[in-house]
C-alpha positions, 0 to 999 in steps of 0.5 A: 500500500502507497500513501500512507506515512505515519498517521498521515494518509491521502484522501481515501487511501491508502492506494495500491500500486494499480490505483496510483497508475490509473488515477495519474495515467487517467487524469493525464489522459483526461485533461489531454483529451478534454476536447472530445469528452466535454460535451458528456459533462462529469461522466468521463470523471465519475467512469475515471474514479470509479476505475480508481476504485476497481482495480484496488483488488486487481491480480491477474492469474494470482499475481500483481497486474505490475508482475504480470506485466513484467512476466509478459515483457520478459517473456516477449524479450527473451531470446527465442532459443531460449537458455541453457545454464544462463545462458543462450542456447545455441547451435554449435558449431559444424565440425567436419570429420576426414577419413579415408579408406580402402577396400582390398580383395580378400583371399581367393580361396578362404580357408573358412567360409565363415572367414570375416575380410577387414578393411585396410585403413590408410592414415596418410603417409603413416599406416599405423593407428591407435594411440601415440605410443603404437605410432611411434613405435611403428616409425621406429620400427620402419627406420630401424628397418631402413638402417640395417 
């Protein structure tokens, strides 16, 4: 509640947050507007005040009209994507993967019928794959290979 401080209250107050909006925006718009509404005499003031009154009690779906309000900027002020951990959700970058392969004919002949044919995998100039320490020890191998 506004408008009360100490034993002093305004007229007919305290007032709401709502109220204090519609009687400042309502007087505003009927002094600016003065012109059209004149010739209806003091109706346009009594539908003003009786506004004031209205909206003492106002909520919209439970909440203040100020917080509702504010739940609607927000909403329309998000990001579209919306967000994740705080922050806003976007697509990550596209990584390309580049492999090669190569695929040899198997034996003519299989021992076993049931014989599974594996691929050969190229890598580049170095044949070998797995980890660091199987890559090393195959160039090692291939330049002690070429010293004897």
């Amino acid at each position: 509640m506004l408008g009360k401080l100490g034993d002093w209250t305004i007229w007919f107050g305290p007032y709401t947050p709502a109220q204090l909006v519609v009687l400042g925006g309502g007087a505003f718009a009927l002094i600016k507007t003065y012109a059209w509404w004149s010739w209806a005499g003091p109706v346009p003031v009594v539908l003003w005040l009786g506004g004031v009154w209205a909206v003492r009690g106002a909520q919209i779906a439970g909440q203040n009209p100020f917080t509702a309000l504010l739940g609607v900027v927000t909403l329309l002020l998000r990001h579209p994507a919306g967000r994740i951990g705080g922050r806003v959700a976007r697509d990550r970058q596209p990584s390309h993967l580049r492999g090669r392969f190569v695929i040899e004919p198997g034996p003519e002949e299989p021992s076993d019928p049931r014989a599974v044919v594996i691929a050969a995998v190229s890598a580049g100039p170095r044949a070998a794959a797995g980890s660091g320490l199987s890559r090393l020890l195959a160039d090692t191998a291939g330049v002690m290979g070429r010293a004897a």
